[in-house]
VOBA-1610 file (N, C-alpha, C; in pm, whole numbers, padded with zeros to 5 digits, always signed):
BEGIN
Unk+01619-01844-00382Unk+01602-01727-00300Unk+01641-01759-00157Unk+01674-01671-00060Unk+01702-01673+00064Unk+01630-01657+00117Unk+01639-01659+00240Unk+01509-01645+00390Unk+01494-01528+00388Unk+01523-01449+00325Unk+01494-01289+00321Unk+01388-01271+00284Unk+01358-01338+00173Unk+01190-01341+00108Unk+01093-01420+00144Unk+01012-01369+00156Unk+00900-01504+00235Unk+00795-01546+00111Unk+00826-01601+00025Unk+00769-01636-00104Unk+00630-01689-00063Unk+00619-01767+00057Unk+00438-01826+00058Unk+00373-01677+00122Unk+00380-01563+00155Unk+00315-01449+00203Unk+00375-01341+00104Unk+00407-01352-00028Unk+00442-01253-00098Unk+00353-01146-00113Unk+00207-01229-00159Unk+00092-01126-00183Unk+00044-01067-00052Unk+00081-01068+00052Unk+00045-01003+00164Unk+00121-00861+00167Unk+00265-00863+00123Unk+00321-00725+00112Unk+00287-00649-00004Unk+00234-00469+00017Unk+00198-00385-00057Unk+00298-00386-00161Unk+00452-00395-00112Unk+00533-00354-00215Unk+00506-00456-00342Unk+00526-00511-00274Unk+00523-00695-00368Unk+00447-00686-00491Unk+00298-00628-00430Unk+00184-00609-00511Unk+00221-00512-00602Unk+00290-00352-00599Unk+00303-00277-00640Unk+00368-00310-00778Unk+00506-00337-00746Unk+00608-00381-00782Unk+00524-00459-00885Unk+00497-00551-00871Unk+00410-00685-00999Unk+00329-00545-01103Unk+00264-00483-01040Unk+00168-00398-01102Unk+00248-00272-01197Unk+00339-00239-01170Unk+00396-00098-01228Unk+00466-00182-01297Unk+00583-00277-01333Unk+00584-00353-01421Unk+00515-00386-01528Unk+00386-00444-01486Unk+00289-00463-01597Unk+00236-00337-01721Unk+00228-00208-01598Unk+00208-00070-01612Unk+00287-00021-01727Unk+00435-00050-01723Unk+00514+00002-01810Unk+00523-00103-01935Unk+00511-00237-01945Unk+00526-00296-02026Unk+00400-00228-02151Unk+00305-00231-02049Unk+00181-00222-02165Unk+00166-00071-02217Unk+00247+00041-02129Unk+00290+00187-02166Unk+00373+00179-02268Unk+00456+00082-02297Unk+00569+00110-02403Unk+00533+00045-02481Unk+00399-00024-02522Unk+00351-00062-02647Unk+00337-00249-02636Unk+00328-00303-02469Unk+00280-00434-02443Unk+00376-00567-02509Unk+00345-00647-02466Unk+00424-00776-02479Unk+00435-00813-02628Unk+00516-00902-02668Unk+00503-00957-02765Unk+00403-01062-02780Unk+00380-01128-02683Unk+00255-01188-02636Unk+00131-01141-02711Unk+00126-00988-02654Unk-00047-00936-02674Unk-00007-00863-02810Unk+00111-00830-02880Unk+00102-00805-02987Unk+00104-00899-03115Unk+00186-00974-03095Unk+00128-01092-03228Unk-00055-01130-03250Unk-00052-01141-03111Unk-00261-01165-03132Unk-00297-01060-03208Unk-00254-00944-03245Unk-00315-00853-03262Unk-00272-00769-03399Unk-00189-00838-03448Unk-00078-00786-03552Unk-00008-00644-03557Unk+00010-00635-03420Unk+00104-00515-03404Unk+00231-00507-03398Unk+00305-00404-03449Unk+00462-00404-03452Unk+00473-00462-03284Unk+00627-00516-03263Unk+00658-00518-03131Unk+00752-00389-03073Unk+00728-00328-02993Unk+00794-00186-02982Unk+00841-00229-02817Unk+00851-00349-02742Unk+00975-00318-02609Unk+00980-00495-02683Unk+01086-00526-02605Unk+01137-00677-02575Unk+01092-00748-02459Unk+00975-00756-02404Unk+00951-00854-02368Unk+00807-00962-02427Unk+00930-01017-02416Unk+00862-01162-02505Unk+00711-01212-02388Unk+00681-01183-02331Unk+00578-01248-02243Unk+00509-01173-02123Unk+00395-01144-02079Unk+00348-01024-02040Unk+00380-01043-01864Unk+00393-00993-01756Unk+00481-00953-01640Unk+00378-01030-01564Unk+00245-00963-01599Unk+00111-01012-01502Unk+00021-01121-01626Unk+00032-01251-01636Unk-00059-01288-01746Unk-00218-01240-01766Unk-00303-01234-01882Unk-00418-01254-01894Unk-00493-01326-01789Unk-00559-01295-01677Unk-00648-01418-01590Unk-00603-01427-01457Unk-00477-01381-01443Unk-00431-01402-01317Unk-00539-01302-01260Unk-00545-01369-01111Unk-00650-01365-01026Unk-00568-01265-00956Unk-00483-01250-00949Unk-00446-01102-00899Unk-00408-00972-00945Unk-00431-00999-01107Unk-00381-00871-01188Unk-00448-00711-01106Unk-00566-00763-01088Unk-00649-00612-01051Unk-00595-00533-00965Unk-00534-00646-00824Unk-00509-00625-00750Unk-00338-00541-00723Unk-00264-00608-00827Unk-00140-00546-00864Unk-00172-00394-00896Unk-00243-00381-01024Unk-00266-00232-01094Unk-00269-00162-00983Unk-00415-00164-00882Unk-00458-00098-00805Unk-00331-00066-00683Unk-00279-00135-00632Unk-00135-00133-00523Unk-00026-00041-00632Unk-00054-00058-00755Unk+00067-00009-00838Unk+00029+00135-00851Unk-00070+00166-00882Unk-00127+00308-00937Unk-00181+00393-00792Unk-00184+00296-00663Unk-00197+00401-00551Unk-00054+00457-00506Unk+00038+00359-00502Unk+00151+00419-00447Unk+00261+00531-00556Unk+00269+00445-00704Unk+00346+00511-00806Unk+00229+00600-00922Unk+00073+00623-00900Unk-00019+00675-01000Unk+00036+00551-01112Unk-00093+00629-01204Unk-00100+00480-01331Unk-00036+00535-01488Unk+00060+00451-01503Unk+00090+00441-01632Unk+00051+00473-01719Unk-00065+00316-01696Unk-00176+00271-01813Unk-00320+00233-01770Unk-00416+00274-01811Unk-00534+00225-01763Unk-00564+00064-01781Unk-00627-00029-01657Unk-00607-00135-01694Unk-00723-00206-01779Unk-00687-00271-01855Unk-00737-00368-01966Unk-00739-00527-01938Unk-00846-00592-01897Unk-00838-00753-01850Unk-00828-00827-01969Unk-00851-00779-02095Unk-00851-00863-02221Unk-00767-00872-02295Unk-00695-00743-02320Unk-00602-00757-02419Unk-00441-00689-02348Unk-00390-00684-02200Unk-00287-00540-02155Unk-00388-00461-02093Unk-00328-00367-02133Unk-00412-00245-02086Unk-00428-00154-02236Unk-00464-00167-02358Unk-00517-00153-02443Unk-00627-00003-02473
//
């Protein structure tokens, strides 16, 4: 990346946050990772192999919430399984 991005203050910009969050939003709207669907024995219905925001990250909440104030919510969020 270039000096354009300031990667150690990423989580300080709203967009940043957003952006991570509406991602996650749509993955788990179009039927979630392949990740959270093998646990679960569900068809896989998008292609991504691995979920945007993992399980645990300490900032998932924080994404949704930046994601669903600026763009409204997708998906309601789920800490256990997506947004489920």
């Amino acid at each position: 990346m270039g000096e354009a991005y300031d990667r150690e203050n990423r989580y300080d910009d709203l967009a940043n946050r957003a952006m991570r969050g509406q991602e996650q939003q749509a993955v788990d709207a179009y039927g979630g990772a392949r990740t959270d669907t093998n646990k679960a024995g569900l068809p896989h219905l998008t292609g991504n192999e691995q979920r945007p925001v993992r399980i645990g990250n300490p900032w998932a909440e924080t994404f949704d919430a930046a994601a669903t104030s600026l763009f409204g919510q997708m998906r309601s969020y789920n800490p256990v399984m997506g947004r489920r």
